[in-house]
mmCIF file as Biopython writes it, N, C-alpha, C and O atoms, coordinates in Angstrom:
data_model
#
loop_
_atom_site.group_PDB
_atom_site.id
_atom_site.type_symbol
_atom_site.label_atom_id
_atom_site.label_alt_id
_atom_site.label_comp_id
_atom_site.label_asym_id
_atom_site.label_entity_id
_atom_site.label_seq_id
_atom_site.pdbx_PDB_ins_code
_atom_site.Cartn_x
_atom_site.Cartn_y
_atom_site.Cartn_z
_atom_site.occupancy
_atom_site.B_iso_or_equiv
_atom_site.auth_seq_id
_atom_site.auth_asym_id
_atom_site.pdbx_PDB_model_num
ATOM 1   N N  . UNK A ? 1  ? 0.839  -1.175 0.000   1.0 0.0 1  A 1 
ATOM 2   C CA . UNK A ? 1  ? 0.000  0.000  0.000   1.0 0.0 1  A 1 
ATOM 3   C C  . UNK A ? 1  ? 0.880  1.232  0.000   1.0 0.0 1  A 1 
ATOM 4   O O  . UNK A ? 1  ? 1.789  1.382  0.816   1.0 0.0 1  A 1 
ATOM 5   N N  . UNK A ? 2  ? 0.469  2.428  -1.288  1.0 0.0 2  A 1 
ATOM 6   C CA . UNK A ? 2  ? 1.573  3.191  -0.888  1.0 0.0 2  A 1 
ATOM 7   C C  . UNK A ? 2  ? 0.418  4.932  -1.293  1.0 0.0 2  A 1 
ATOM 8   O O  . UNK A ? 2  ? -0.645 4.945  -1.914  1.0 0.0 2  A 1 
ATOM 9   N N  . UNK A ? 3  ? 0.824  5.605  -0.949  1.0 0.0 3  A 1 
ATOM 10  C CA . UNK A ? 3  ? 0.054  6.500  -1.156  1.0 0.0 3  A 1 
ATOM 11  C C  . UNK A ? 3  ? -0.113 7.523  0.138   1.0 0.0 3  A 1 
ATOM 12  O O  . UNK A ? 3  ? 0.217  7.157  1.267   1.0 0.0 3  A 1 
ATOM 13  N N  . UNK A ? 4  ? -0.622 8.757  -0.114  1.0 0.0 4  A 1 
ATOM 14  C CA . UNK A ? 4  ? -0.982 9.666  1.574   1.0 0.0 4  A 1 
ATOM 15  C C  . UNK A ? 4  ? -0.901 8.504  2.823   1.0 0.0 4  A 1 
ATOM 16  O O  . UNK A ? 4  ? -1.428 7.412  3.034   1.0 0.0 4  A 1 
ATOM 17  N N  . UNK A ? 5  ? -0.166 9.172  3.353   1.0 0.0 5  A 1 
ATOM 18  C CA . UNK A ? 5  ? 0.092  8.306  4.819   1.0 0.0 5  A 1 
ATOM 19  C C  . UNK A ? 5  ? 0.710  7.021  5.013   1.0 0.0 5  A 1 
ATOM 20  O O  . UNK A ? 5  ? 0.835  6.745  6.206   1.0 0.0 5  A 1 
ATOM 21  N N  . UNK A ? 6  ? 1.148  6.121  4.185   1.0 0.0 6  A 1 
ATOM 22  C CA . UNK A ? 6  ? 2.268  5.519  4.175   1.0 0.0 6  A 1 
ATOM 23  C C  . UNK A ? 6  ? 3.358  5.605  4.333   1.0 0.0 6  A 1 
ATOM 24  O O  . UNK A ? 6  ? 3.857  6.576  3.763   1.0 0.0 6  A 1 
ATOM 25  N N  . UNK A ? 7  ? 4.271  4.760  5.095   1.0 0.0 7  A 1 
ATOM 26  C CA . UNK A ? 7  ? 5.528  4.857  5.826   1.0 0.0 7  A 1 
ATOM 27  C C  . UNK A ? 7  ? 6.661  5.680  4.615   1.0 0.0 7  A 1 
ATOM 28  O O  . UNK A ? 7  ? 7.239  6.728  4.905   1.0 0.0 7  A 1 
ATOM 29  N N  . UNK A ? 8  ? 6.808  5.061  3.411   1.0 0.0 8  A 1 
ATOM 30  C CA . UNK A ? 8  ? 7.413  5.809  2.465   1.0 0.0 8  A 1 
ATOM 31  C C  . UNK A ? 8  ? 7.066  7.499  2.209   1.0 0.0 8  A 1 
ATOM 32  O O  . UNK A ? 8  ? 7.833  8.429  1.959   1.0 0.0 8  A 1 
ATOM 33  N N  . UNK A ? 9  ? 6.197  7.476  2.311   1.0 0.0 9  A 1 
ATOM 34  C CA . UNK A ? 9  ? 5.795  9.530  1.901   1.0 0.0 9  A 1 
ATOM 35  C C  . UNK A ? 9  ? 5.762  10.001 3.009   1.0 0.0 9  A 1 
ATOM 36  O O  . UNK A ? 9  ? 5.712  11.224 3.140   1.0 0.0 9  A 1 
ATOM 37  N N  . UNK A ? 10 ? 5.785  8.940  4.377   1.0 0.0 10 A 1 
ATOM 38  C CA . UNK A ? 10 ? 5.855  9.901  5.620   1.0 0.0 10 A 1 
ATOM 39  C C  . UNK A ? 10 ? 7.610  10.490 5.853   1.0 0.0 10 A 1 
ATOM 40  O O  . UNK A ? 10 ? 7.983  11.546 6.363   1.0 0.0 10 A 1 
ATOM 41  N N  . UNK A ? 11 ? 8.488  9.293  5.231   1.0 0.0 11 A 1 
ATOM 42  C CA . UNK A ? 11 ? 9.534  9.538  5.268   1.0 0.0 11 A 1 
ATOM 43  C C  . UNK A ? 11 ? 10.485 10.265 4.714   1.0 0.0 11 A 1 
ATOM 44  O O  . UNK A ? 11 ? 11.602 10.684 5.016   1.0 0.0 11 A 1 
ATOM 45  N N  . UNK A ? 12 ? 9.411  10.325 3.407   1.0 0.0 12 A 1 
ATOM 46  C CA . UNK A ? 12 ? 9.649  11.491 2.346   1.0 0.0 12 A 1 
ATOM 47  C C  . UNK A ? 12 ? 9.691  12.743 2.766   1.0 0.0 12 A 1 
ATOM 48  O O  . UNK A ? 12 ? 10.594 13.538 2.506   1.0 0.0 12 A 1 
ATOM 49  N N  . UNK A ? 13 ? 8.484  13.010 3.585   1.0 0.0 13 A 1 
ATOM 50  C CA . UNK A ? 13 ? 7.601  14.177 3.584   1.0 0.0 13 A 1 
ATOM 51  C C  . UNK A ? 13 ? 8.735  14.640 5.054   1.0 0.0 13 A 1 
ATOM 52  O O  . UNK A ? 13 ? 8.698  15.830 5.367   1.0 0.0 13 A 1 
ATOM 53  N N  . UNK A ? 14 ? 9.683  13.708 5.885   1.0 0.0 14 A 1 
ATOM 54  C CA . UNK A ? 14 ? 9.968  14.604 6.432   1.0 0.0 14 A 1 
ATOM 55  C C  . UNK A ? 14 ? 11.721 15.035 5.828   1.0 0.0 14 A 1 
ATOM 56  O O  . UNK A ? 14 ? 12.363 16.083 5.889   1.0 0.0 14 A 1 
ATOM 57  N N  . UNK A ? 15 ? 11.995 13.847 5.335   1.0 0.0 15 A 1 
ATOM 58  C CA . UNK A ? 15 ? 13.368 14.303 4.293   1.0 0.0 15 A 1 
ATOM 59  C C  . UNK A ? 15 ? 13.115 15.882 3.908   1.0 0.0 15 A 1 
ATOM 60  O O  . UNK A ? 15 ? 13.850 16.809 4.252   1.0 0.0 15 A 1 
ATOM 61  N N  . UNK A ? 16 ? 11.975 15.984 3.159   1.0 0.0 16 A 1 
ATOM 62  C CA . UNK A ? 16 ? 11.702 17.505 2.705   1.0 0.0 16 A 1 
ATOM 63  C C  . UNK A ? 16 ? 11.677 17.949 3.582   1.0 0.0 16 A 1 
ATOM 64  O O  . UNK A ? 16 ? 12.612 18.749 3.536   1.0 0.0 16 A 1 
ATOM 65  N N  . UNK A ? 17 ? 11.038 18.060 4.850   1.0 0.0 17 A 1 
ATOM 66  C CA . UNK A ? 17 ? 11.337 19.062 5.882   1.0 0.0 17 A 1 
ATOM 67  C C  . UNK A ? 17 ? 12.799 19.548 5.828   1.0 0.0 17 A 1 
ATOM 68  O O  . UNK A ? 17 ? 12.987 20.752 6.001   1.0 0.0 17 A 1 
ATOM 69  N N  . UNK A ? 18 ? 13.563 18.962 5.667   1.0 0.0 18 A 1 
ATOM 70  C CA . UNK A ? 18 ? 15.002 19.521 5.925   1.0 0.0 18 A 1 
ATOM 71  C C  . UNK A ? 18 ? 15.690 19.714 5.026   1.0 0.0 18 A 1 
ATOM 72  O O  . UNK A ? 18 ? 16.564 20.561 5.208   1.0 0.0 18 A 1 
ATOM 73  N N  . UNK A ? 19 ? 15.646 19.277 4.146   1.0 0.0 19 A 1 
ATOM 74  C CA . UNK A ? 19 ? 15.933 19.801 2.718   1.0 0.0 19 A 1 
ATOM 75  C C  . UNK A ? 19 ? 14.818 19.735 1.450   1.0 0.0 19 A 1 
ATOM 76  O O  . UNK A ? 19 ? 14.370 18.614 1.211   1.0 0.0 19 A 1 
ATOM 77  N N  . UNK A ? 20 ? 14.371 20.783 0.678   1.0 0.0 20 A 1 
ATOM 78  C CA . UNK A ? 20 ? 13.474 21.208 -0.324  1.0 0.0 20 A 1 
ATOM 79  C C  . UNK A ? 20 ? 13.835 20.248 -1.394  1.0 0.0 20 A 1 
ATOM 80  O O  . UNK A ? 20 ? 14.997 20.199 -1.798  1.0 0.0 20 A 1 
ATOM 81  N N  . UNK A ? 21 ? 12.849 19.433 -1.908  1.0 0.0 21 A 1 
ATOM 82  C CA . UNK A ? 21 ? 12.696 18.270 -2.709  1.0 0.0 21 A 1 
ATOM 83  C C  . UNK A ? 21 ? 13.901 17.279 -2.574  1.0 0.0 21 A 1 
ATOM 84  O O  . UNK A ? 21 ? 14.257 16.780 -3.641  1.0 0.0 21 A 1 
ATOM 85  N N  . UNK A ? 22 ? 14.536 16.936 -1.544  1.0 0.0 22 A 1 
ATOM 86  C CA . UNK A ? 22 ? 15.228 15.798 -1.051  1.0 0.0 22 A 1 
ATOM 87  C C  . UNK A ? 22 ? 13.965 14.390 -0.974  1.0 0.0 22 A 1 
ATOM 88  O O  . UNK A ? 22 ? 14.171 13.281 -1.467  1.0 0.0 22 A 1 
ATOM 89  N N  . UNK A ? 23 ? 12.591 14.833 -0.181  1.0 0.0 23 A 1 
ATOM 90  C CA . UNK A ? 23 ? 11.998 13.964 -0.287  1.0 0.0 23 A 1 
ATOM 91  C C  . UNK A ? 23 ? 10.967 13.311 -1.680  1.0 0.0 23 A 1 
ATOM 92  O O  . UNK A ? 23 ? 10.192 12.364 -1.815  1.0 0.0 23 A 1 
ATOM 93  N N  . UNK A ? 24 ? 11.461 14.375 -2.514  1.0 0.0 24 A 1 
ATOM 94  C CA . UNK A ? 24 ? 10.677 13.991 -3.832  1.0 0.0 24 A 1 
ATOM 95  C C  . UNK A ? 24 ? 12.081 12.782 -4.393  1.0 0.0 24 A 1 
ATOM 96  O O  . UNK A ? 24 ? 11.948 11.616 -4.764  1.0 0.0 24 A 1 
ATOM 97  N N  . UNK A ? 25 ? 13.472 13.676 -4.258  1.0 0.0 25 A 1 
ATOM 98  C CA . UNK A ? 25 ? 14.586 12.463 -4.410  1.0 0.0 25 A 1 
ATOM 99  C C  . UNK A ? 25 ? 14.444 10.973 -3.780  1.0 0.0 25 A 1 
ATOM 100 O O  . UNK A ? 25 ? 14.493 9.958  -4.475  1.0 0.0 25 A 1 
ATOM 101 N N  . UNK A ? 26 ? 14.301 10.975 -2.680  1.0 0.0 26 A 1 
ATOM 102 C CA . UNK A ? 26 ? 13.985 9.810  -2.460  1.0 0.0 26 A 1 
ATOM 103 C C  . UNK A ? 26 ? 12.784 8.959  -2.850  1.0 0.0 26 A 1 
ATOM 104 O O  . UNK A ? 26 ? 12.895 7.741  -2.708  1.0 0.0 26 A 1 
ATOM 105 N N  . UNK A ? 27 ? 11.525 9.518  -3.379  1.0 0.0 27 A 1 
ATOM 106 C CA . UNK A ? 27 ? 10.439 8.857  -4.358  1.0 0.0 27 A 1 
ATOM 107 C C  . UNK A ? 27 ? 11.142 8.293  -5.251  1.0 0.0 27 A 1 
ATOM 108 O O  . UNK A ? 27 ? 11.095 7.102  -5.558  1.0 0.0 27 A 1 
ATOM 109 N N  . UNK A ? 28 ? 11.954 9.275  -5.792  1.0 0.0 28 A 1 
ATOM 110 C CA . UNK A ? 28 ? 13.012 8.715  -7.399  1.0 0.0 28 A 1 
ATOM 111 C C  . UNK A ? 28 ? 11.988 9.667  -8.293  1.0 0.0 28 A 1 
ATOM 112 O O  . UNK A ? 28 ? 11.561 9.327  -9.396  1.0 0.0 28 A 1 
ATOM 113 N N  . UNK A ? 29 ? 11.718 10.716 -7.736  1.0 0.0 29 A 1 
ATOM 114 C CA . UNK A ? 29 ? 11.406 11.713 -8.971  1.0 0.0 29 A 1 
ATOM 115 C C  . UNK A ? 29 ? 12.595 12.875 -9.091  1.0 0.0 29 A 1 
ATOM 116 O O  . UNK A ? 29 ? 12.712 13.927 -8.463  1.0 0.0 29 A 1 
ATOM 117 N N  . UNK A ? 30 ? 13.387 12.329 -10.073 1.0 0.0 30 A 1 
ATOM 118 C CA . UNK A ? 30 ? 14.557 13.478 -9.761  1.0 0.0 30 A 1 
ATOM 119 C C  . UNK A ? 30 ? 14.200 14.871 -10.818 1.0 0.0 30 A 1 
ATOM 120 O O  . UNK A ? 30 ? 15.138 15.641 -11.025 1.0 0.0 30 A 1 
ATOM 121 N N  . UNK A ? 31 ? 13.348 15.061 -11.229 1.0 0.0 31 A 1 
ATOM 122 C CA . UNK A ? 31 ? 12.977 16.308 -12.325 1.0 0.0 31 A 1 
ATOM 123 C C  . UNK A ? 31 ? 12.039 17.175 -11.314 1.0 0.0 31 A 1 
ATOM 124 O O  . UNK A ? 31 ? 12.176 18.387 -11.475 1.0 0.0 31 A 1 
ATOM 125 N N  . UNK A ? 32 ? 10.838 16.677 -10.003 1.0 0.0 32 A 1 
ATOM 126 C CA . UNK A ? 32 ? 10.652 17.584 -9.275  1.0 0.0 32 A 1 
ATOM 127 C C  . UNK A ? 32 ? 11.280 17.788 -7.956  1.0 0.0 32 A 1 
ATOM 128 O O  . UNK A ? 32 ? 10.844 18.595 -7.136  1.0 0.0 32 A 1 
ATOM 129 N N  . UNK A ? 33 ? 12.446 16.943 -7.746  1.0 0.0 33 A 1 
ATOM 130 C CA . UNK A ? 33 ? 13.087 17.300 -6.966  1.0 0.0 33 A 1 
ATOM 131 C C  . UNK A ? 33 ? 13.968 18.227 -7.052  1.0 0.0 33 A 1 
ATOM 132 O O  . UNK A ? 33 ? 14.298 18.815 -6.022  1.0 0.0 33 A 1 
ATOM 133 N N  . UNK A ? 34 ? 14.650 18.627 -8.517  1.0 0.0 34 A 1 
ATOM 134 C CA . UNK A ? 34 ? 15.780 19.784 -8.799  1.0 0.0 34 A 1 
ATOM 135 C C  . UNK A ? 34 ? 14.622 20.769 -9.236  1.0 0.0 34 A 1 
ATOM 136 O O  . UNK A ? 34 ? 15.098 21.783 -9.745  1.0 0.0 34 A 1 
ATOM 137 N N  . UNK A ? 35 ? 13.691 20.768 -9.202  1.0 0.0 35 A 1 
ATOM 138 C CA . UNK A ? 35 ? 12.854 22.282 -9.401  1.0 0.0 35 A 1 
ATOM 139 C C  . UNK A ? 35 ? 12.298 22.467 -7.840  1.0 0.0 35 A 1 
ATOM 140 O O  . UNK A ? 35 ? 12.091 23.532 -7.259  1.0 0.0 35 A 1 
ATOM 141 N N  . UNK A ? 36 ? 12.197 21.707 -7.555  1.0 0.0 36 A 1 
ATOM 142 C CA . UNK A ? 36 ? 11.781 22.456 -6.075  1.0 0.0 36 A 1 
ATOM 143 C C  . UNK A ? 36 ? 12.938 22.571 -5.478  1.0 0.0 36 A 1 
ATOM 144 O O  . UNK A ? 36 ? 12.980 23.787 -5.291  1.0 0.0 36 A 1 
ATOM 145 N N  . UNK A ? 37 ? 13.687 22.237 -5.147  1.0 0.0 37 A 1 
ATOM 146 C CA . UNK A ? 37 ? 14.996 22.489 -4.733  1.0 0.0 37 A 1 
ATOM 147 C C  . UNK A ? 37 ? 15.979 23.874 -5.238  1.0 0.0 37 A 1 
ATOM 148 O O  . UNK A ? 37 ? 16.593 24.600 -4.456  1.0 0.0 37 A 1 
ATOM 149 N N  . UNK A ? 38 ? 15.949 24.010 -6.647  1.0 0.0 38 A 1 
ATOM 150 C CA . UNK A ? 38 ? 16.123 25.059 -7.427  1.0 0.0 38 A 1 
ATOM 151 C C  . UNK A ? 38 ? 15.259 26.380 -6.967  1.0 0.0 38 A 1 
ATOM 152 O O  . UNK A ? 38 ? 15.754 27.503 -6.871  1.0 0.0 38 A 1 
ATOM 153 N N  . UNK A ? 39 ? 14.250 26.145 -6.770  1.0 0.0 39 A 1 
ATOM 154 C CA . UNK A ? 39 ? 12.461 27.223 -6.573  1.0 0.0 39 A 1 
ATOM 155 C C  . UNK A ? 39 ? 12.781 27.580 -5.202  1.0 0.0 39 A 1 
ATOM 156 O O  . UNK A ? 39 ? 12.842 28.775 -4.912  1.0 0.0 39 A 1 
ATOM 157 N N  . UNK A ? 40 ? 13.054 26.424 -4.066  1.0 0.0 40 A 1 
ATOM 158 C CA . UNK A ? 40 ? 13.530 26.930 -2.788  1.0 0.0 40 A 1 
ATOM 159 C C  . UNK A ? 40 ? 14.326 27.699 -2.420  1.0 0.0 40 A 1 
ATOM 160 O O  . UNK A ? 40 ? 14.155 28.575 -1.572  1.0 0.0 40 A 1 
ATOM 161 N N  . UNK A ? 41 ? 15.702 27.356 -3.271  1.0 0.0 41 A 1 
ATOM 162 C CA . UNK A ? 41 ? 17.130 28.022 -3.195  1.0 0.0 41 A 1 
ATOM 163 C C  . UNK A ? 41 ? 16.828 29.732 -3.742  1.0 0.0 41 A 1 
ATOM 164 O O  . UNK A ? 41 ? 17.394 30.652 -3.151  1.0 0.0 41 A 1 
ATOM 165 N N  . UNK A ? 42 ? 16.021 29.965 -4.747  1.0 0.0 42 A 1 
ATOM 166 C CA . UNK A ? 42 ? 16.258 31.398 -5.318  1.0 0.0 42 A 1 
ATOM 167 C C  . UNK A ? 42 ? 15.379 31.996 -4.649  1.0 0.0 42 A 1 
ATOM 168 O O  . UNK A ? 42 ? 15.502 33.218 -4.574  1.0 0.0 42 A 1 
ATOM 169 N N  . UNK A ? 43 ? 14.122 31.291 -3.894  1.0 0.0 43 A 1 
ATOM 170 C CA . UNK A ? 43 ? 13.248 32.283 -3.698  1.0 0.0 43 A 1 
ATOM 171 C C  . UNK A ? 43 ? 13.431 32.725 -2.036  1.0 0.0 43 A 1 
ATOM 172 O O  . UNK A ? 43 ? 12.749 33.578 -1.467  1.0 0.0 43 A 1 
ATOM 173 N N  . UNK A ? 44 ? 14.462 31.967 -1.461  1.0 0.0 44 A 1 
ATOM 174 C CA . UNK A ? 44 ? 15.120 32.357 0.177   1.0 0.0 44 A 1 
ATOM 175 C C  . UNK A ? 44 ? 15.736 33.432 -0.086  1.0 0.0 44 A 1 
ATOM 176 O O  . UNK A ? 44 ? 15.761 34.190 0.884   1.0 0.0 44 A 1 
ATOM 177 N N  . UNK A ? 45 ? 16.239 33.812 -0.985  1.0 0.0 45 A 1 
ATOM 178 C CA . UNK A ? 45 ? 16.992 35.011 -1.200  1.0 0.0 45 A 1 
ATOM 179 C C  . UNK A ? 45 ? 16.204 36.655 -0.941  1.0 0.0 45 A 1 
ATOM 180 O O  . UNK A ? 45 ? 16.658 37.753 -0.619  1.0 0.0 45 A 1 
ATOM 181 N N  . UNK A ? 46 ? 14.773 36.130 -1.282  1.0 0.0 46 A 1 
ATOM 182 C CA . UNK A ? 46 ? 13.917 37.333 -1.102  1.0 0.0 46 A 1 
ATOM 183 C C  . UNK A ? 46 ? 13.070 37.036 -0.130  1.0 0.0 46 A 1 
ATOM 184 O O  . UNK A ? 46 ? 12.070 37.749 -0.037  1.0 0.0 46 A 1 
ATOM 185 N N  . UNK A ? 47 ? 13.295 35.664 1.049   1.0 0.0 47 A 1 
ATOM 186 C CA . UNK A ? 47 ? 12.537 34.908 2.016   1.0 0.0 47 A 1 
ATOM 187 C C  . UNK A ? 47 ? 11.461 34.510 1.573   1.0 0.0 47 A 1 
ATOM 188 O O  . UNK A ? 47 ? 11.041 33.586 2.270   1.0 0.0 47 A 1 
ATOM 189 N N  . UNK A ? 48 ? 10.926 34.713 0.900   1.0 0.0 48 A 1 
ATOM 190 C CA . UNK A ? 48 ? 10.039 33.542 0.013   1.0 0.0 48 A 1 
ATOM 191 C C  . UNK A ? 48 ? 10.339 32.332 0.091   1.0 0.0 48 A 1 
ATOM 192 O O  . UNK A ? 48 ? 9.303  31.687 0.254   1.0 0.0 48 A 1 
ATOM 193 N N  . UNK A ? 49 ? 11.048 31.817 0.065   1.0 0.0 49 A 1 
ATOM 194 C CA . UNK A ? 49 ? 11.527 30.225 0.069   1.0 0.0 49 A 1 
ATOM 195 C C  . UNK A ? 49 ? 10.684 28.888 0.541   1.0 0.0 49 A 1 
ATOM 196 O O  . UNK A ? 49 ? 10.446 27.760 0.109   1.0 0.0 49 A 1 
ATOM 197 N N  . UNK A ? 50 ? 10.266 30.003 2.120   1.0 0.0 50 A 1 
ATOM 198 C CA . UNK A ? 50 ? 9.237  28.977 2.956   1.0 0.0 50 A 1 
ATOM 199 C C  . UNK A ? 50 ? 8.014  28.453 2.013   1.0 0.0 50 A 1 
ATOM 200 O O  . UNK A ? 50 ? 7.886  27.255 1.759   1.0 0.0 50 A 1 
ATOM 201 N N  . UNK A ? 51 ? 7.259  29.301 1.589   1.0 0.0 51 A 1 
ATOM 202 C CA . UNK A ? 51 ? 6.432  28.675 0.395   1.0 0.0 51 A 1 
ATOM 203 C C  . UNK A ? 51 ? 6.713  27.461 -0.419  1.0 0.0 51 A 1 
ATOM 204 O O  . UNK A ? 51 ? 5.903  26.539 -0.323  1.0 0.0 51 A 1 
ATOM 205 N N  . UNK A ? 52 ? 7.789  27.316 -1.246  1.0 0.0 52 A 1 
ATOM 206 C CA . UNK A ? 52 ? 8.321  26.466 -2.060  1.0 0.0 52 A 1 
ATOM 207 C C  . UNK A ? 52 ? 8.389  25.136 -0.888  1.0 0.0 52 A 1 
ATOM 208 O O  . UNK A ? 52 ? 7.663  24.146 -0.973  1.0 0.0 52 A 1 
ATOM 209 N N  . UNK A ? 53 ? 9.402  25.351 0.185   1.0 0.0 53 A 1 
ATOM 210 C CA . UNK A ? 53 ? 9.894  24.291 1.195   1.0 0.0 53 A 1 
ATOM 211 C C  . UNK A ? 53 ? 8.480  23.731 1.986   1.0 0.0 53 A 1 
ATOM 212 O O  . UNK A ? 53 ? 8.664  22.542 2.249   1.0 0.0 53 A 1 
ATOM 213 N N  . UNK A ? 54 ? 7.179  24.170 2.439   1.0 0.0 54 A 1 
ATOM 214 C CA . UNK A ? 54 ? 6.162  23.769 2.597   1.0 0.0 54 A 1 
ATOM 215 C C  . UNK A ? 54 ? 4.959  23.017 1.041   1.0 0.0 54 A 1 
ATOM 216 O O  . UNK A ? 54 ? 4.203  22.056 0.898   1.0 0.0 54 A 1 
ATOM 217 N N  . UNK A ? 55 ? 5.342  23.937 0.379   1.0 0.0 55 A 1 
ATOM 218 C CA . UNK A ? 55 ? 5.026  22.594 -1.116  1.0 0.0 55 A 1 
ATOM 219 C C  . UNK A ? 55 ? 5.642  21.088 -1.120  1.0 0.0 55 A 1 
ATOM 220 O O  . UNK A ? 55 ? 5.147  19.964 -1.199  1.0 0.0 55 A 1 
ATOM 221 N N  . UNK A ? 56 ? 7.138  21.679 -0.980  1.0 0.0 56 A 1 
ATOM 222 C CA . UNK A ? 56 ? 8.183  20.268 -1.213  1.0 0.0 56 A 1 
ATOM 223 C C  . UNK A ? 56 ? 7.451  19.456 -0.170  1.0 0.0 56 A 1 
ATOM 224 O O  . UNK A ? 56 ? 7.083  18.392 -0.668  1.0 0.0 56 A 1 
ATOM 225 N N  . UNK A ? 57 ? 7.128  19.572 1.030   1.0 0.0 57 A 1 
ATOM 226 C CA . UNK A ? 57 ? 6.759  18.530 2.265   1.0 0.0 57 A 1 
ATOM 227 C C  . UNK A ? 57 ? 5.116  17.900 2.158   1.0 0.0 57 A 1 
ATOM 228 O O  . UNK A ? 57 ? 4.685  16.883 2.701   1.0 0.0 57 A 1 
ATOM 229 N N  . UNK A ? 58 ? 4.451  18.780 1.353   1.0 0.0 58 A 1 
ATOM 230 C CA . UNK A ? 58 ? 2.694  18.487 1.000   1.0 0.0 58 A 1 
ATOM 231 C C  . UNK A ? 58 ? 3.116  17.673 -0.180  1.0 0.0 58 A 1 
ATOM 232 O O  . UNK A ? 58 ? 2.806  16.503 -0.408  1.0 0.0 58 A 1 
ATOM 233 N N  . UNK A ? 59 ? 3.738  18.327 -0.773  1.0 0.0 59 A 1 
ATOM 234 C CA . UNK A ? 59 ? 4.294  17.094 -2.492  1.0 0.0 59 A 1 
ATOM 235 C C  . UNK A ? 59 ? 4.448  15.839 -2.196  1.0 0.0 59 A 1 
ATOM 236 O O  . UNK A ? 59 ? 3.763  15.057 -2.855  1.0 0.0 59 A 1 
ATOM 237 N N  . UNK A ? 60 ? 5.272  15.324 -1.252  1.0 0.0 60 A 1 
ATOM 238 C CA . UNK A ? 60 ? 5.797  14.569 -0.732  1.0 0.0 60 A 1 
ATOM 239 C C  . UNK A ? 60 ? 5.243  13.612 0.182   1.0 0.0 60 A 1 
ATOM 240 O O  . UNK A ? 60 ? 5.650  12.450 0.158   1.0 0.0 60 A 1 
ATOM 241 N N  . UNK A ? 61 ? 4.437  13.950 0.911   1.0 0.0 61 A 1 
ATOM 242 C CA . UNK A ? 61 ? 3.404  13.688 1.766   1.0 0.0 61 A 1 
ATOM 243 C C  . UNK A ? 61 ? 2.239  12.868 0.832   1.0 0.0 61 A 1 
ATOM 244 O O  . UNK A ? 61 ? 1.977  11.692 1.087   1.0 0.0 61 A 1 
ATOM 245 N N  . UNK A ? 62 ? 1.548  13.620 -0.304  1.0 0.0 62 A 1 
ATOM 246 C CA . UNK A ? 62 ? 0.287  13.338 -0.637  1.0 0.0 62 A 1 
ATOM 247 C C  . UNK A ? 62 ? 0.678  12.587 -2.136  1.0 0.0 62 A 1 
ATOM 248 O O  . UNK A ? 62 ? -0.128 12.213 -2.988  1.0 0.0 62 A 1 
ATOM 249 N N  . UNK A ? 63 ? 1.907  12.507 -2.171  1.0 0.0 63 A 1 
ATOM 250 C CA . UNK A ? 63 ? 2.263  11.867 -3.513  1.0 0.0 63 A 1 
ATOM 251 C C  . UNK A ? 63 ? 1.622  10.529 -3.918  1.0 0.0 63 A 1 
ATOM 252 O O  . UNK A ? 63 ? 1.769  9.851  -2.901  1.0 0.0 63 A 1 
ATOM 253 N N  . UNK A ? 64 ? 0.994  9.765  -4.828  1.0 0.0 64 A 1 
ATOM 254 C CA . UNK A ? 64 ? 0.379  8.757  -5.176  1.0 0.0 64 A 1 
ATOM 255 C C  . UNK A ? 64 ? 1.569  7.791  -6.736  1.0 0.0 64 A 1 
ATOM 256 O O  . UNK A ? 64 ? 1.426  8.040  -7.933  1.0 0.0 64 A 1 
ATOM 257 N N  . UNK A ? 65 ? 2.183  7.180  -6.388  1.0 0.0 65 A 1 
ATOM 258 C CA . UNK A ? 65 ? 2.801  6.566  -7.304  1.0 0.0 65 A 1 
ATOM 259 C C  . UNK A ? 65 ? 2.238  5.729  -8.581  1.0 0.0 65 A 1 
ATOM 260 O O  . UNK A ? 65 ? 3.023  5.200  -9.367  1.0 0.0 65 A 1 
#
């Protein structure tokens, strides 16, 4: 069973907590993991970032394979 609330996207979902699409990396989606990761990195610069880094962890979380 894999999907919202399964041990895998919970583990995901907190990888992303600490780093912005790390937990999409560990799904093995590496194309939204370097855009959210990318999206996180430029938009901290103007503190925006948090936005992007709370996507990466809902992405991650509610992902359905």
């Amino acid at each position: 069973m894999s999907g919202q609330g399964s041990t895998g996207n919970v583990i995901a979902a907190v990888c992303s907590f600490f780093i912005p699409g790390l937990g999409q990396l560990v799904q093995g989606r590496l194309g939204m993991a370097i855009v959210q990761f990318v999206l996180a990195a430029a938009l901290w610069v103007v503190l925006l970032g948090w936005l992007i880094h709370l996507w990466s962890i809902v992405d991650a979380a509610t992902w359905k394979p």
